[in-house]
C-alpha positions as CSV (number, residue, x, y, z in Angstrom):
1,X,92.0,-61.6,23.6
2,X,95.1,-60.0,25.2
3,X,98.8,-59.8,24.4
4,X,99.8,-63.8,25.6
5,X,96.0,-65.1,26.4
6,X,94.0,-66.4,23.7
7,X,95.9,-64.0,21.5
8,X,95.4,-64.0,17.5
9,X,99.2,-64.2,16.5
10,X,98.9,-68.0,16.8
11,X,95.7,-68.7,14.4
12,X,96.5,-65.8,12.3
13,X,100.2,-67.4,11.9
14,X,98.9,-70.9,11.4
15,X,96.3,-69.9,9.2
16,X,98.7,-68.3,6.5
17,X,101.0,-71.2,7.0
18,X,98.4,-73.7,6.1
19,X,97.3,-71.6,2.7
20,X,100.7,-71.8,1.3
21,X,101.4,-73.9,-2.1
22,X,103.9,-76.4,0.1
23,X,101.8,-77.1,3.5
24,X,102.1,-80.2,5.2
25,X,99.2,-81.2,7.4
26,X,101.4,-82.1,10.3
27,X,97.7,-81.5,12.9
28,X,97.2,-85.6,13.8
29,X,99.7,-84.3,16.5
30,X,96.8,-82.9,18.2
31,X,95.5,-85.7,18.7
32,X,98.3,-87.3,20.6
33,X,98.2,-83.8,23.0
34,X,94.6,-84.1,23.9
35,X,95.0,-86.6,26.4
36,X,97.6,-84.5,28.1
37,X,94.7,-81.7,28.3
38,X,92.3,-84.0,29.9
39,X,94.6,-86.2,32.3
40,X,95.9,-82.0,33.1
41,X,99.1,-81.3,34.7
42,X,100.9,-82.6,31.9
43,X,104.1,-80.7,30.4
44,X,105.7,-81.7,27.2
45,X,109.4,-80.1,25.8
46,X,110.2,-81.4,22.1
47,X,113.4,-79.6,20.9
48,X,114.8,-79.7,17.4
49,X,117.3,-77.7,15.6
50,X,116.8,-74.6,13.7
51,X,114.4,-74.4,10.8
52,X,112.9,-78.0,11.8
53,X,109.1,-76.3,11.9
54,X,108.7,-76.3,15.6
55,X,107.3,-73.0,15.8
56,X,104.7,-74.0,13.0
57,X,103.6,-76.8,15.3
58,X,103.6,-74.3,18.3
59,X,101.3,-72.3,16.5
60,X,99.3,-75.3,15.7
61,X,98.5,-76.1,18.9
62,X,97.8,-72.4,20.0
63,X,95.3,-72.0,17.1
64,X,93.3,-74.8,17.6
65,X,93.5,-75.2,21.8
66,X,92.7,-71.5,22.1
67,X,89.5,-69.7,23.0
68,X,88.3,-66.5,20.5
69,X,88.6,-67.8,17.5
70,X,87.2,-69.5,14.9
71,X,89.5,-72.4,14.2
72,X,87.0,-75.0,12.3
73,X,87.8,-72.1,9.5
74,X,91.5,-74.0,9.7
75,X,91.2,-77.1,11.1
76,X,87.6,-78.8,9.4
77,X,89.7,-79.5,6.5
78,X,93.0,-80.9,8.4
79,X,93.6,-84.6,9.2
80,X,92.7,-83.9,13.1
81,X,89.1,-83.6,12.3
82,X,88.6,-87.0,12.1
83,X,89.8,-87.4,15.7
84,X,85.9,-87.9,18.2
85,X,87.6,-85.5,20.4
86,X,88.1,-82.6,17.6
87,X,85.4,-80.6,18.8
88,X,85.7,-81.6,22.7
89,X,88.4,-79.3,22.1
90,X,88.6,-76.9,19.4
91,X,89.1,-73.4,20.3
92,X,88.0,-74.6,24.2
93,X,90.9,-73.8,26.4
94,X,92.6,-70.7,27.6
95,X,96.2,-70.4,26.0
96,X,98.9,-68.7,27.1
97,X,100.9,-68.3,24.2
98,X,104.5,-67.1,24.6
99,X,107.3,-66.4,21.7
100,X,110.3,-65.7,24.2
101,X,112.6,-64.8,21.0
102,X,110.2,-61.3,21.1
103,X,112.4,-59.1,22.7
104,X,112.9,-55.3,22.6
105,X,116.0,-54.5,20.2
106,X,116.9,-52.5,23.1
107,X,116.9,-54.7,26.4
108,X,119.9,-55.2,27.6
109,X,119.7,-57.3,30.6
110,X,117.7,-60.2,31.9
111,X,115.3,-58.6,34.3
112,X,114.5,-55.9,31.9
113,X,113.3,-58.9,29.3
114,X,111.6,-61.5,31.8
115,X,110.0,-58.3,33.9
116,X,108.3,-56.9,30.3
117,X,106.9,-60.8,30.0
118,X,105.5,-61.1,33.3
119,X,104.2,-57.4,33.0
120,X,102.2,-57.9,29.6
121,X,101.1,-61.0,31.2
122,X,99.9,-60.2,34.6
123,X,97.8,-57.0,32.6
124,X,95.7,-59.5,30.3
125,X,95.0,-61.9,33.3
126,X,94.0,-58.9,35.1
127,X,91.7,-57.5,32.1
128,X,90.3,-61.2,31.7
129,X,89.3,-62.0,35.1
130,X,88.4,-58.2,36.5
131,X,86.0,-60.1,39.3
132,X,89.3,-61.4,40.9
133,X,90.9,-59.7,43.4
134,X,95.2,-60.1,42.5
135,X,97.8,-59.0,44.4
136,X,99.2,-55.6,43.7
137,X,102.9,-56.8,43.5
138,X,102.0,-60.6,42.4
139,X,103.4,-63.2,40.0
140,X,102.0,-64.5,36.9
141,X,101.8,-68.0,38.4
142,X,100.0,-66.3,41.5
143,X,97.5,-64.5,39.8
144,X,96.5,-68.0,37.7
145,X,96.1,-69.4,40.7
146,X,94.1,-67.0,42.3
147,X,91.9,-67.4,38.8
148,X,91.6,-71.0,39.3
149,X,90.5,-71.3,42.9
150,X,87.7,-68.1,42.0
151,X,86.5,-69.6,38.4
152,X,87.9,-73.3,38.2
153,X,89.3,-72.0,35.0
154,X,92.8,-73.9,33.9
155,X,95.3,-72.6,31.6
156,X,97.2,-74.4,28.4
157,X,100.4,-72.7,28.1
158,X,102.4,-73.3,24.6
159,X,106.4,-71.3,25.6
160,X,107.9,-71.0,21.9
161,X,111.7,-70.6,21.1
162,X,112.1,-70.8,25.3
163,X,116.1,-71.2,24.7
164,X,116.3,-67.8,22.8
165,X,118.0,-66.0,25.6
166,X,120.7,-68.3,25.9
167,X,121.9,-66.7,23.0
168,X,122.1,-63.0,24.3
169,X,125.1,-61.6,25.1
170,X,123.8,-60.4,29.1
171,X,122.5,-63.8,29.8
172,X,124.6,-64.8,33.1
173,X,124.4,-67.8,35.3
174,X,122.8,-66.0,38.2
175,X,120.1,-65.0,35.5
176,X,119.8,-69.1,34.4
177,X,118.7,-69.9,37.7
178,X,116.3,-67.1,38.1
179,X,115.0,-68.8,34.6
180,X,114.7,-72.1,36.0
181,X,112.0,-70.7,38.8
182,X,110.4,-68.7,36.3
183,X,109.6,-72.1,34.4
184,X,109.3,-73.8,37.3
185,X,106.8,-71.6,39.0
186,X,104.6,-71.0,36.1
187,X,104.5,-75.3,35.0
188,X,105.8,-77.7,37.8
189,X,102.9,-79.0,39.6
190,X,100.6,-75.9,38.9
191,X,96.5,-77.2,39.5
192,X,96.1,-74.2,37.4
193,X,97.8,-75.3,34.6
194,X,96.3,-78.1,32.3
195,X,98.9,-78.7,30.0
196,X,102.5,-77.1,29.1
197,X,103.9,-77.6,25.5
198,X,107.3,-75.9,24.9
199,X,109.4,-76.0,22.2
200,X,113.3,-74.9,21.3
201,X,116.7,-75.8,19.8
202,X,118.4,-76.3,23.4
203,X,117.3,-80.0,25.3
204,X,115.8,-78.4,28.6
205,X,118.5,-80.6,30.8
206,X,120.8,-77.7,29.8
207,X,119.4,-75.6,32.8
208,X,120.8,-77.6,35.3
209,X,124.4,-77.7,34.5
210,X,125.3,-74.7,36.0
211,X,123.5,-75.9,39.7
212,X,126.1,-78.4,40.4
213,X,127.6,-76.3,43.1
214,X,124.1,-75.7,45.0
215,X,123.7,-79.3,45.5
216,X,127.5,-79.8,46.7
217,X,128.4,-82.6,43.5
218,X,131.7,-83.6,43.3
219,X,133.7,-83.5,40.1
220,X,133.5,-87.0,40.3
221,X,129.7,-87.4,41.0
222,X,127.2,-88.2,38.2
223,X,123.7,-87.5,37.7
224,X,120.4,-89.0,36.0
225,X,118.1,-86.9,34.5
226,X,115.0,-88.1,32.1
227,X,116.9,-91.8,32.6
228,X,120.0,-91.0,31.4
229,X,123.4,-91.1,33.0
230,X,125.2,-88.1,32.9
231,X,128.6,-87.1,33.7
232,X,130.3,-84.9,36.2
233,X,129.0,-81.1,36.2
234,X,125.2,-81.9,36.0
235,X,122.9,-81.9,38.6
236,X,120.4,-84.2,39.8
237,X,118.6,-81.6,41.0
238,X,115.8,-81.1,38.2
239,X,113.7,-78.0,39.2
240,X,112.0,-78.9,36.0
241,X,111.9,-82.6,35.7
242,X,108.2,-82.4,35.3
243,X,109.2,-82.2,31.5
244,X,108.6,-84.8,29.3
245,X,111.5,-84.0,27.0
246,X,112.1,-85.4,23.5
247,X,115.0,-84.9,21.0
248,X,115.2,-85.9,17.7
249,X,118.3,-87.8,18.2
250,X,117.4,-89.9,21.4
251,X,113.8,-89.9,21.5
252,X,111.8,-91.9,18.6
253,X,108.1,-89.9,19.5
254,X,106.8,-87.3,17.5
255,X,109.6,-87.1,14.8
256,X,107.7,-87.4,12.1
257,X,106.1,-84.7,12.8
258,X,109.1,-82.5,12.7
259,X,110.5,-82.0,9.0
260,X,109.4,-83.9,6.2
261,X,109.1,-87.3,5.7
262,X,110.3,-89.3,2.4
263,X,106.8,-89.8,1.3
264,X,106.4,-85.8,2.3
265,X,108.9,-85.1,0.0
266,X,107.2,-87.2,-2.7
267,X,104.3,-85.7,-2.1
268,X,105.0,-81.8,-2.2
269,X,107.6,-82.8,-6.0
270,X,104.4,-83.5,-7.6
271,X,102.9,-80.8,-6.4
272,X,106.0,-78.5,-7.8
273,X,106.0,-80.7,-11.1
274,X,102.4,-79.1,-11.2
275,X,103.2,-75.8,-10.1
276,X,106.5,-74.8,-12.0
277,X,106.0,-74.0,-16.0
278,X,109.4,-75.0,-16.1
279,X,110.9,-77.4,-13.4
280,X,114.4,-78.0,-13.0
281,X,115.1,-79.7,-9.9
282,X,115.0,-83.1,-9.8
283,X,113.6,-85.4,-7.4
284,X,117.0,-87.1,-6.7
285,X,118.5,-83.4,-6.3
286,X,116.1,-82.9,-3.3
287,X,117.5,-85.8,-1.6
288,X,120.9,-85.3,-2.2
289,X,120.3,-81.8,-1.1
290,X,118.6,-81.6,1.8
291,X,118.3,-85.2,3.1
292,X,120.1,-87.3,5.5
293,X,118.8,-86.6,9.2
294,X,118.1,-89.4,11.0
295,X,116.0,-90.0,14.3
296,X,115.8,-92.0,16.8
297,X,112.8,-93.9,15.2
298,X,115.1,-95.0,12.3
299,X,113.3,-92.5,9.6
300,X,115.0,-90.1,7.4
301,X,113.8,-86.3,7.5
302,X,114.4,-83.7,5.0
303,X,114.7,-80.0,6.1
304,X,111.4,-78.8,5.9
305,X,112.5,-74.6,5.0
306,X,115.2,-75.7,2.3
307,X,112.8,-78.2,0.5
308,X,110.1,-75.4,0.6
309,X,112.0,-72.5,-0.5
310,X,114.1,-74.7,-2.9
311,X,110.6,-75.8,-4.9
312,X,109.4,-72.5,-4.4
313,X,112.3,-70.3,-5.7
314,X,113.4,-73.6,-8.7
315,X,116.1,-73.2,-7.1
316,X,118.6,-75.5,-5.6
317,X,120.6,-73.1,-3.0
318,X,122.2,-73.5,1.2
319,X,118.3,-71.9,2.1
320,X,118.7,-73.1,5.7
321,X,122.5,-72.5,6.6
322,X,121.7,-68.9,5.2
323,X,118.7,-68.3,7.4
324,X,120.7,-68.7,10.9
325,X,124.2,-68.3,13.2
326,X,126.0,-69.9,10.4
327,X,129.1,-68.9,11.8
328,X,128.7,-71.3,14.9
329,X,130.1,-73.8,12.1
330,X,133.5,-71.8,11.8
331,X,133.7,-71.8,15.8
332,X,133.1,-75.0,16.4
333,X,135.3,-77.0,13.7
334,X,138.0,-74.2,13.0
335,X,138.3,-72.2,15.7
336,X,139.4,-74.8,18.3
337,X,140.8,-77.6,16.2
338,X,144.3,-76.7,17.0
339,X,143.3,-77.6,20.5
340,X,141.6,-80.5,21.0
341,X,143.5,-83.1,20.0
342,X,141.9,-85.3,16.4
343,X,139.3,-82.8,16.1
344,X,141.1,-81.0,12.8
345,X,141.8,-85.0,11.2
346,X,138.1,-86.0,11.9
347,X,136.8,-82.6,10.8
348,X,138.5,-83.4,7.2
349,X,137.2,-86.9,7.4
350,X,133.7,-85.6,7.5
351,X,134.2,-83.0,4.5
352,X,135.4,-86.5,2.8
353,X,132.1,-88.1,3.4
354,X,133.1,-90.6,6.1
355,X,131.2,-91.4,9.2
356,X,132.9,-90.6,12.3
357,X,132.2,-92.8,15.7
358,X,131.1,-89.5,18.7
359,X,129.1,-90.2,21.7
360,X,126.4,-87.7,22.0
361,X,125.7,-85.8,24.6
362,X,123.6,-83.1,24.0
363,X,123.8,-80.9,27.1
364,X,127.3,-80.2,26.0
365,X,125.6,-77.7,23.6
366,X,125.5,-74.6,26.1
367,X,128.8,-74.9,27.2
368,X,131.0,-71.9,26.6
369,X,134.1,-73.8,26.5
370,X,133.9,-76.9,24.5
371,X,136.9,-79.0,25.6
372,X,136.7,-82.0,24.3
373,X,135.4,-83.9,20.3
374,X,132.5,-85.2,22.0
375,X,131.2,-82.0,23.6
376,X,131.9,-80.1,19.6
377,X,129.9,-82.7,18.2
378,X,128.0,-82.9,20.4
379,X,126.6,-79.0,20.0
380,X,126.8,-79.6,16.2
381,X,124.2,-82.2,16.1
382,X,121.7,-80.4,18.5
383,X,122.1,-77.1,16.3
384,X,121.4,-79.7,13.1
385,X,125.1,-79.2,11.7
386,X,125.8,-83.0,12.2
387,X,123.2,-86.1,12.2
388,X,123.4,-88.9,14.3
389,X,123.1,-92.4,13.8
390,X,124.1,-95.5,15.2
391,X,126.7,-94.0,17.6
392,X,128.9,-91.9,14.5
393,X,128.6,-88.3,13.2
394,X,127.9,-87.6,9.7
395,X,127.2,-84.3,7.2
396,X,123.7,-85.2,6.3
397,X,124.1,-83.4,2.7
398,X,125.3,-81.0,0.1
399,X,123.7,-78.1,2.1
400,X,125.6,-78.8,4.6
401,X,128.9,-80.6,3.0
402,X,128.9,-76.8,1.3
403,X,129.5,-74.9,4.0
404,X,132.4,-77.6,6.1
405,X,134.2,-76.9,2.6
406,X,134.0,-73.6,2.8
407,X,135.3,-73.4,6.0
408,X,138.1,-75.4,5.6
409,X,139.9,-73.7,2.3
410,X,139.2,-70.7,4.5
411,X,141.2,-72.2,7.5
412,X,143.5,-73.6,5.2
413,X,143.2,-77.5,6.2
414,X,145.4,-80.1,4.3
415,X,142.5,-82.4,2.8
């Protein structure tokens, strides 16, 4: 077991995750990836917004794919045992497991960060696979290939949180594109590589908005990526378009396996009716709390960390909005709404509990100027601040209904 391969962090996170008081078996999920492991090949991206238990299911997957441990411990007890392929693949695979948010509090530039991954990476292939002869100055993707063609051996790789530099400061476009072959290198038509899961708040078409000028697009051309039209500025030119990419808004698979359902919700207020000497939340309270997301398969979803830590704590409170870049709220709906023009009058008509009509696009959500009420939106409803449904924008609750208030006595609107 190394640093990335068949590490522990992934069981031993799953693990605690599945011993706590308000666990929802979420593993039948397996199930649907198996076949991805056996066809091989296969990548998958499913991106959500914050808090939405991605990285719960990313450890899922690493805990029960990956070889050295002793998931039946976990998993006997779980829904995905009743799958006839549970033990084909229990704890069977190699896993690369990768939480790109783990970064040193003092890198301060891209090639410091991606050279430390490749480096920890490279030294457990290396301690693995001592037989094969690698490359002094190799690549990661190299070096599993060079494993393959000496052992046969194939590689599950699960990339957690694979937006998270985005959101650094020293992330420039030069660096994007040196992400891009990174990802592409290690997944993109890789024998080596079996299956790819990866997981994050950004929709992975993001990456290719700043290649426009490499492939000579007008400002008039359009593009098509994962079906979709898209406007001027993004390219057609998908050095990752092996993904299989699914949003919550879009894309009906695998939502419900990404917060909680209604009858999840149902399920866990017993459980705190049972729990709590003295409960005071009530059921409808949960609802009107924390409810309100819709998905492209027409369900509702709660927000899996506010439900918990609201029955948890008996304690009603903005649980999510407190846990993140809150202030992304203020940026988008106050600090441009003097300049694109409605923004400020539909802003208020949100607060008031109106619908208003937006057409999402949710690559808009990287873009360091947002010009336009679409492309605000837009980033508001991939970050989770908005939901979606049936081409309008609404404030799915009071956890969120709190916090446009707040920022617009602070702002000063006339309501």
């Amino acid at each position: 077991m190394g640093y990335f391969l068949n590490s522990r962090d992934s069981f031993i996170l799953y693990q605690s995750e599945t011993t706590m008081p308000y666990f929802i078996d979420k593993s039948l999920m397996l199930g649907d990836l198996i076949p991805f492991v056996e066809q091989g090949n296969q990548s998958l991206c499913i991106t959500r917004p914050r808090r939405f238990g991605k990285s719960v299911i990313a450890a899922m997957i690493g805990a029960y794919f990956s070889k050295g441990q002793d998931g039946g411990t976990v998993f006997d007890s779980l829904k995905i045992a009743d799958n006839p392929k549970y033990r084909d693949h229990l704890n069977q695979h190699d896993v690369i497991y990768i939480d790109f948010s783990k970064c040193d509090d003092d890198c301060s530039n891209y090639r410091d960060y991606i050279t430390n991954i490749k480096d920890l990476l490279r030294e457990d292939l290396h301690e693995a696979w001592p037989e094969v002869r690698f490359r002094e100055k190799g690549t990661p993707y190299e070096d599993m290939k060079r494993i393959f063609e000496k052992t046969g051996t194939r590689f599950v790789l699960v990339f957690d949180e694979w937006d998270f530099i985005f959101q650094r400061d020293f992330f420039t476009e030069k660096d994007r594109k040196s992400y891009v072959s990174f990802l592409a290198n290690m997944t993109k038509g890789a024998a080596c590589v079996s299956f790819t899961y990866m997981t994050g708040v950004l929709p992975i078409y993001v990456l290719h908005r700043p290649l426009m000028q490499d492939v000579g697009l007008a400002s008039h051309d359009s593009a098509t990526i994962n079906g979709e039209a898209f406007p001027n500025k993004y390219s057609q030119s998908a050095t990752l378009n092996n993904f299989m990419e699914y949003t919550m808004a879009t894309q009906p698979m695998y939502n419900e396996y990404f917060g909680f359902t209604e009858e999840e919700v149902d399920d866990l207020y017993e459980r705190y009716c049972s729990f709590q000497a003295k409960p005071v939340i009530t059921r409808e309270e949960l609802s009107y709390w924390y409810d309100g997301y819709h998905t492209a398969a027409g369900t509702r979803m709660y927000n899996p960390r506010s439900v918990v830590y609201a029955l948890t704590n008996n304690h009603l409170s903005s649980y999510w909005t407190g846990s993140g870049q809150y202030s992304e709220i203020s940026t988008y709906i106050a600090g441009d709404t003097g300049k694109i023009d409605g923004l400020k009058d539909d802003v208020i008509m949100l607060a008031a509990g109106e619908s208003v009509p937006a057409k999402v696009e949710e690559y808009a959500a990287t873009a360091m100027n947002l010009n336009t009420k679409e492309e605000v939106f837009s980033a508001m409803v991939v970050y989770g601040f908005l939901n979606y449904e049936e081409g309008c924008v609404q404030i799915p609750n009071k956890e969120l209904m709190d916090e446009f208030e707040k920022t617009i006595r602070r702002e000063a609107f006339e309501i």
